[in-house]
py3Dmol code that shows the C-alpha trace and the ligand (Angstrom):
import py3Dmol

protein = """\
ATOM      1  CA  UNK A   1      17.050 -16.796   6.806  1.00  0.00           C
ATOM      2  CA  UNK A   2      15.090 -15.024   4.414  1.00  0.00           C
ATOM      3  CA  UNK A   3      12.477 -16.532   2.095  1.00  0.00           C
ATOM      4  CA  UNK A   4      11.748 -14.078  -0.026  1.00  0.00           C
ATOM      5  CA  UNK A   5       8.210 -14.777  -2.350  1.00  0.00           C
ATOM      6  CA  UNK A   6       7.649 -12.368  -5.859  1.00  0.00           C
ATOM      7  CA  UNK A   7       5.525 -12.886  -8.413  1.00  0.00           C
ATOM      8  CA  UNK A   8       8.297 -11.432 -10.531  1.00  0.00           C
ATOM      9  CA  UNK A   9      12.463 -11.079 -10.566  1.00  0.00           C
ATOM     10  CA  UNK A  10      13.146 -10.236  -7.179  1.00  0.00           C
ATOM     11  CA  UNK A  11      14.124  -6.111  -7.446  1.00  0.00           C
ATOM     12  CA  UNK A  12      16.348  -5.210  -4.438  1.00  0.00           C
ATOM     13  CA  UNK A  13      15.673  -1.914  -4.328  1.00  0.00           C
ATOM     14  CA  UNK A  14      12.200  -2.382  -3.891  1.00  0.00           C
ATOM     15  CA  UNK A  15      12.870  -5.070  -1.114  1.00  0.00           C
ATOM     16  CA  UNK A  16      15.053  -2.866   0.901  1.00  0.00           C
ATOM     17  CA  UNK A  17      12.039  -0.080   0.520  1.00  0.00           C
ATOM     18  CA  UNK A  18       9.378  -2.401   1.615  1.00  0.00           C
ATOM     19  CA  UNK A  19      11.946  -4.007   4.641  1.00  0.00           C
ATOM     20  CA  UNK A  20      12.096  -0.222   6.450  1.00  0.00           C
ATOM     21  CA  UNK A  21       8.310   0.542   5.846  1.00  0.00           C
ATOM     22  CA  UNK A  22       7.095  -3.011   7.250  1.00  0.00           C
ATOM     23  CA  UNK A  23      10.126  -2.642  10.126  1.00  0.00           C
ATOM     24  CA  UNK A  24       8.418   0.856  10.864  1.00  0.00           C
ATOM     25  CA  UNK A  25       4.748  -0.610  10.667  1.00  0.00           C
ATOM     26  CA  UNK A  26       5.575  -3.870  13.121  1.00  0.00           C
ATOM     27  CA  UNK A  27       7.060  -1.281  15.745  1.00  0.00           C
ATOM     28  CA  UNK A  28       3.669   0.611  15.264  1.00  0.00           C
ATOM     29  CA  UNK A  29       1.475  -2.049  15.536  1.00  0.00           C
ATOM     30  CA  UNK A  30       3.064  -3.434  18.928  1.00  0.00           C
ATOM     31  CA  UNK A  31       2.614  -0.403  20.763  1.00  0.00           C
ATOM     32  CA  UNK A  32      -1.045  -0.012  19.757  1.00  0.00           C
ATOM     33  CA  UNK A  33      -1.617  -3.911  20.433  1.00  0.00           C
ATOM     34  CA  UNK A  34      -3.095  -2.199  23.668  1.00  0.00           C
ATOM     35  CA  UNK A  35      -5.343   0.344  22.647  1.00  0.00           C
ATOM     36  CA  UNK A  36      -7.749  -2.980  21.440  1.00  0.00           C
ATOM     37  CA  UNK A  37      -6.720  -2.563  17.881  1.00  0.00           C
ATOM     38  CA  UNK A  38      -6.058  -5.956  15.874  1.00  0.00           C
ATOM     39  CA  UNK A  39      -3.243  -7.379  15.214  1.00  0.00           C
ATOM     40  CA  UNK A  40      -2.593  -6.405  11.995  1.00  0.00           C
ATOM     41  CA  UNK A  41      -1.584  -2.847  10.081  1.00  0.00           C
ATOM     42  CA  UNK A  42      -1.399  -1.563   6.308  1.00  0.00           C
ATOM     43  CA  UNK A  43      -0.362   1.298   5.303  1.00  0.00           C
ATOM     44  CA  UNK A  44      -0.318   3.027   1.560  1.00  0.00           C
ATOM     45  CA  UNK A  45       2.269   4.667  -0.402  1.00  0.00           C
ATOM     46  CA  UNK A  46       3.061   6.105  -3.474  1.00  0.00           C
ATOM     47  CA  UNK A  47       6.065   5.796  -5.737  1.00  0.00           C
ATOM     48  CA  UNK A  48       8.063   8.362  -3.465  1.00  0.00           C
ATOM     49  CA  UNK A  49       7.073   7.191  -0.261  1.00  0.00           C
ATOM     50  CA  UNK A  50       4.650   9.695   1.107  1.00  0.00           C
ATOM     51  CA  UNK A  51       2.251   7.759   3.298  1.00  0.00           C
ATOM     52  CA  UNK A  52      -1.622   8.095   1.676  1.00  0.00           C
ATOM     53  CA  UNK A  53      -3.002   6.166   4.117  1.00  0.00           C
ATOM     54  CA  UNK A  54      -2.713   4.133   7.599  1.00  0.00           C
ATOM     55  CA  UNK A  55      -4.753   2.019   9.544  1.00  0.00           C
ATOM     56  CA  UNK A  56      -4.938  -1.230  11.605  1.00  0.00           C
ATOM     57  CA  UNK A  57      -7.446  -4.043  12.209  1.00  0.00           C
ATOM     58  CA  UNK A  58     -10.700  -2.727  14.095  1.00  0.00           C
ATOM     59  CA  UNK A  59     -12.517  -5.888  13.968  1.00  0.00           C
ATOM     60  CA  UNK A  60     -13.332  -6.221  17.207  1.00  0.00           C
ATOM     61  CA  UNK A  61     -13.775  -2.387  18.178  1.00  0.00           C
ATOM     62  CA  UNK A  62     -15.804  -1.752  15.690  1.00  0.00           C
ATOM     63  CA  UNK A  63     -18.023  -4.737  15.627  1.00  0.00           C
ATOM     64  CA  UNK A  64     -17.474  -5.471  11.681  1.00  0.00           C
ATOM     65  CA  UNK A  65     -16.238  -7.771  10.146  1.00  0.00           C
ATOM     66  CA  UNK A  66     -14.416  -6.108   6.994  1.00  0.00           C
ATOM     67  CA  UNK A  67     -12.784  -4.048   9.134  1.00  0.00           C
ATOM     68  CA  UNK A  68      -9.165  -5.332   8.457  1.00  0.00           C
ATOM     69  CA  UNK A  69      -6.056  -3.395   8.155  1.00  0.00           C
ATOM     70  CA  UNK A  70      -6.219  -3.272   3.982  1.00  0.00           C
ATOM     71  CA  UNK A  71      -9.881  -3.012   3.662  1.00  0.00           C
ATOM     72  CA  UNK A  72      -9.805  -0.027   6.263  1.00  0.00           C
ATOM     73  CA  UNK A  73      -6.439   1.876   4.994  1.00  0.00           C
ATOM     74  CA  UNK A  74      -7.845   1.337   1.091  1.00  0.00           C
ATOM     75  CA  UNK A  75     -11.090   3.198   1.701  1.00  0.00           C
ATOM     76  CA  UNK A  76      -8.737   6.144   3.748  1.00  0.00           C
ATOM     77  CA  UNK A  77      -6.759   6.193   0.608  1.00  0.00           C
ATOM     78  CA  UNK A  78     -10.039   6.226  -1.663  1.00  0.00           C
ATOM     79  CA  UNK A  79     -11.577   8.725   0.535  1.00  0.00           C
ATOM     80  CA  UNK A  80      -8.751  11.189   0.694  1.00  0.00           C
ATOM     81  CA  UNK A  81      -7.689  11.057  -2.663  1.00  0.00           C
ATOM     82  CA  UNK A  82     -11.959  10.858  -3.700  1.00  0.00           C
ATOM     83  CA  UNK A  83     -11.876   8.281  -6.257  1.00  0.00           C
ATOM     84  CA  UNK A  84     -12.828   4.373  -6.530  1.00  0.00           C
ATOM     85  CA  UNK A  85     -10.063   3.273  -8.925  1.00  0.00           C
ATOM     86  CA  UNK A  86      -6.444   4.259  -7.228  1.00  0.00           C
ATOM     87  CA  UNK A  87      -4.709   2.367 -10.716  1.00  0.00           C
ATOM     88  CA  UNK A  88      -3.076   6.384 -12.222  1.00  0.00           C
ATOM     89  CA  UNK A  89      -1.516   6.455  -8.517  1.00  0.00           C
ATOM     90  CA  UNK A  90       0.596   3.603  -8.701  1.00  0.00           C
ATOM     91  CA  UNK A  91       0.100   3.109  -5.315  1.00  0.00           C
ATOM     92  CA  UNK A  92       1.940   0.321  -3.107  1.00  0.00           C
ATOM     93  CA  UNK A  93       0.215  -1.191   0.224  1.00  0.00           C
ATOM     94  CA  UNK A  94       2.497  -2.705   2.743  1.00  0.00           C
ATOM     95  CA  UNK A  95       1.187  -5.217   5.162  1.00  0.00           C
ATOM     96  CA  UNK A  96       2.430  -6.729   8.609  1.00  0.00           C
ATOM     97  CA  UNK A  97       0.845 -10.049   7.056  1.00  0.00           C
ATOM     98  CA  UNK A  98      -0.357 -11.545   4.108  1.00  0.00           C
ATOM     99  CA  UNK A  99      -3.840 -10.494   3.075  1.00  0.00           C
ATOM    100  CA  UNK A 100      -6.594 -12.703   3.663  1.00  0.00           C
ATOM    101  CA  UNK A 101      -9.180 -14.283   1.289  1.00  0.00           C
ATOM    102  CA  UNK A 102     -11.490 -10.892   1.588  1.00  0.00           C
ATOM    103  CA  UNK A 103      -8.406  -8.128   1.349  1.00  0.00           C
ATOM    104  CA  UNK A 104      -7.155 -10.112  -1.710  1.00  0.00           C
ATOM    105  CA  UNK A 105     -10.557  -9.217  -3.513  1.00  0.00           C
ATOM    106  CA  UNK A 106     -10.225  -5.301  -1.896  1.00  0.00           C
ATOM    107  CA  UNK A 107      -7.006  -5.053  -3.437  1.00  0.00           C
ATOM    108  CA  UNK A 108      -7.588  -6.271  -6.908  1.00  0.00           C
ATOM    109  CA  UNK A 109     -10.369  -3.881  -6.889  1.00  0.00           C
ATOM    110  CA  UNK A 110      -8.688  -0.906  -5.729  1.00  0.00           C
ATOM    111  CA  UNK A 111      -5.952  -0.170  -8.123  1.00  0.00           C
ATOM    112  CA  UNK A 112      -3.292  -0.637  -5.956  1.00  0.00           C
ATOM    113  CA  UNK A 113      -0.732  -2.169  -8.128  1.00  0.00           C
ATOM    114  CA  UNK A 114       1.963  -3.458  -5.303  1.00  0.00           C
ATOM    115  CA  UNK A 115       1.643  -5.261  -2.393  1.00  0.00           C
ATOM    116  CA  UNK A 116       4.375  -5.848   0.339  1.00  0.00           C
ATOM    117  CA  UNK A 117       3.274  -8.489   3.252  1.00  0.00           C
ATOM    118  CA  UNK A 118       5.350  -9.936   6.285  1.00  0.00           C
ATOM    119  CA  UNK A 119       4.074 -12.706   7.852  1.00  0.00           C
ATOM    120  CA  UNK A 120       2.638 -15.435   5.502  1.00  0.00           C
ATOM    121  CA  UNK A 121      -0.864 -16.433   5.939  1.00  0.00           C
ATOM    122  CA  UNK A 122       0.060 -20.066   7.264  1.00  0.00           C
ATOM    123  CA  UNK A 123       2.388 -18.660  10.045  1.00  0.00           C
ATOM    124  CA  UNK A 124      -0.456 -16.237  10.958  1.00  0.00           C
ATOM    125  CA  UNK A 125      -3.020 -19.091  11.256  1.00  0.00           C
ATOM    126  CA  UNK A 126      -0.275 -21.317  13.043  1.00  0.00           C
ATOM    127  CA  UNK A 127       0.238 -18.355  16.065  1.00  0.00           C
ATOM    128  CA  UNK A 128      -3.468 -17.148  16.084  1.00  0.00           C
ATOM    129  CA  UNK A 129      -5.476 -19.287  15.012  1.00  0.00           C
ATOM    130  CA  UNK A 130      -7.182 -17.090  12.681  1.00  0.00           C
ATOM    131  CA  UNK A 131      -8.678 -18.401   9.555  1.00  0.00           C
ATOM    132  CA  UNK A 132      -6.904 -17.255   6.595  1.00  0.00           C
ATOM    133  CA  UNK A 133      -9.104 -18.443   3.606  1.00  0.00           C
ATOM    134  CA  UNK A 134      -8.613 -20.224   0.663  1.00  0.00           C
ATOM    135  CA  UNK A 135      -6.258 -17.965  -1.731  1.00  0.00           C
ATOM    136  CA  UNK A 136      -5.147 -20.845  -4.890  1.00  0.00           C
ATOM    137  CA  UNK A 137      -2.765 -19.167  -7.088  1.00  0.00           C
ATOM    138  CA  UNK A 138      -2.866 -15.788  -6.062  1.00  0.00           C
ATOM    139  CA  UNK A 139       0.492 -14.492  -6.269  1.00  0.00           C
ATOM    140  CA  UNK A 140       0.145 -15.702 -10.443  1.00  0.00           C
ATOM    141  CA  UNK A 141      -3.661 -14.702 -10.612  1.00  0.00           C
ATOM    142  CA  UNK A 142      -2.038 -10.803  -9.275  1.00  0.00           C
ATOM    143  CA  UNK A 143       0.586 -11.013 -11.802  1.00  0.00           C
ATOM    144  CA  UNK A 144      -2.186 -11.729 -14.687  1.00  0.00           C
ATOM    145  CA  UNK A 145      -3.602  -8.385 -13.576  1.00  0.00           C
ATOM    146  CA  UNK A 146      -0.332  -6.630 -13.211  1.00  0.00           C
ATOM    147  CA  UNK A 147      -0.126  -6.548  -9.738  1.00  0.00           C
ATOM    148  CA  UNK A 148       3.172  -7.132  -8.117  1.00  0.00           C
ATOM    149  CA  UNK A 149       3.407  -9.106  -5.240  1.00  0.00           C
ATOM    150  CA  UNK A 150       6.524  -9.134  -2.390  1.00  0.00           C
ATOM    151  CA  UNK A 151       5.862 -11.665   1.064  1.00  0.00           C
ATOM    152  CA  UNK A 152       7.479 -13.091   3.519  1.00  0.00           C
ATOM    153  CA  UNK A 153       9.492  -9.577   4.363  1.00  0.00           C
ATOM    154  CA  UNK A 154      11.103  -9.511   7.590  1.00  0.00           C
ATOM    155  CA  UNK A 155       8.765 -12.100   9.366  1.00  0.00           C
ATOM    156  CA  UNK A 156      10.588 -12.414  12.840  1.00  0.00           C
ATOM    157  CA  UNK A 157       9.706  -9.178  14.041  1.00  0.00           C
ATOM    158  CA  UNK A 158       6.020  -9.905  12.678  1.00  0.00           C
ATOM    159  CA  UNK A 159       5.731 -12.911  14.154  1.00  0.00           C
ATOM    160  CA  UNK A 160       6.445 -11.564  17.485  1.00  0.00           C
ATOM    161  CA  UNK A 161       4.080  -9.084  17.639  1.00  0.00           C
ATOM    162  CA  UNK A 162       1.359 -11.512  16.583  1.00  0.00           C
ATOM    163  CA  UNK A 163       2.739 -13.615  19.620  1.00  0.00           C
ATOM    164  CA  UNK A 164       2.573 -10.808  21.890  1.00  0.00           C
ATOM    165  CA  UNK A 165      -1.227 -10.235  20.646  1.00  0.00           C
ATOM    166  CA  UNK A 166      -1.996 -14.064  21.300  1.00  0.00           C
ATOM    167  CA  UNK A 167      -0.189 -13.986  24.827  1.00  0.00           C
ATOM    168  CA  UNK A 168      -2.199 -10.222  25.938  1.00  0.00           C
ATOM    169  CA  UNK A 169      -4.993 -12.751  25.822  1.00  0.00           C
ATOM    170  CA  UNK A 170      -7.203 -10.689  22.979  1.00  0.00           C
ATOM    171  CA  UNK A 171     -10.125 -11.900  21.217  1.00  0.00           C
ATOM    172  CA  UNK A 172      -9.341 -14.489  18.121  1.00  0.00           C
ATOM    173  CA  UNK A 173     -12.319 -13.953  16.016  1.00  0.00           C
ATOM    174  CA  UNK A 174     -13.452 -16.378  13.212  1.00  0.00           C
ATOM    175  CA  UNK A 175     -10.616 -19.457  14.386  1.00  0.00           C
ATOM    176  CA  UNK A 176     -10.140 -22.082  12.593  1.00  0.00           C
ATOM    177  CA  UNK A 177      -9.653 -24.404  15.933  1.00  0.00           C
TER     178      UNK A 177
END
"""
ligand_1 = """\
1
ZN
Zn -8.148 -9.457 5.448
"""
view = py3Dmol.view(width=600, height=400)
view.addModel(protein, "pdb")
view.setStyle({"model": 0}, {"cartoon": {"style": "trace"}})
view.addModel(ligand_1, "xyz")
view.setStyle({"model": 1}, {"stick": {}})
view.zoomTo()
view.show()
């Protein structure tokens, strides 16, 4: 069953919009689980759906730390569109999982003024063994800023592929076991 988390009324539109983008990332991210890329993938959109930018978790390939999903697909999107503050785009970022205690900062610094996330942080930290942070009140400390927040969207498929990234025996850096 579903268990849809907002930080405001539940639109369904919006839902069903995110569903298909974070359906379309999860597929992505599985078959590039084997090219050494993490297990995790964001992607940026604006109001009409065009894709800004796209990018996964290079962690480990890239020997850095901040390389996450958001934190890589939010300098893309700054890059291509050559400005620091994204905020007159109204631009969305989906995620296969809730952002960390480092992405939330990237995001509340970027503009971005939705966010869309599948698997919730405690379920990632449960399969992985990853170390999510500590995030108190973020979903209310995002609305104060006027950032809308959507998680827990379509979470089977998401949990899977974080499964199948666990059971290919890849690296689990930073744990929290
Ligand atoms: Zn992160």
């Amino acid at each position: 069953m579903e268990n849809i988390i907002s930080n405001e009324a539940v639109d369904k539109n919006k839902l069903e919009n995110a569903k298909k983008i974070i359906v379309d990332l999860q597929n992505e991210l599985n078959t590039c689980l084997k090219d050494g890329c993490g297990p995790f993938l964001a992607g940026i959109y604006d109001n009409d759906n065009n894709l800004i930018a796209k990018c996964t978790n290079s962690v480990v390939k890239e020997n850095c730390s901040n390389n996450h999903a958001e934190m890589n697909t939010i300098k893309l999107a700054q890059e291509k569109l050559k400005t620091y503050d994204l905020s007159s785009y109204n631009l969305k970022i989906y995620i296969t999982a809730e952002p960390c205690i480092m992405c939330l900062g990237a995001i509340m610094w970027s503009g971005i003024k939705e966010v869309y996330y599948s698997v919730p942080s405690n379920d990632v930290e449960k399969i992985t063994g990853f170390d999510e942070g500590f995030k108190p009140n973020w979903l209310e400390e995002f609305k104060k800023r006027g950032i809308t927040v959507y998680g827990n969207i379509e979470t089977d498929l998401g949990k899977k592929v974080l499964l199948e990234y666990v059971k290919q025996g890849n690296i689990i850096y930073k744990p929290n076991r």
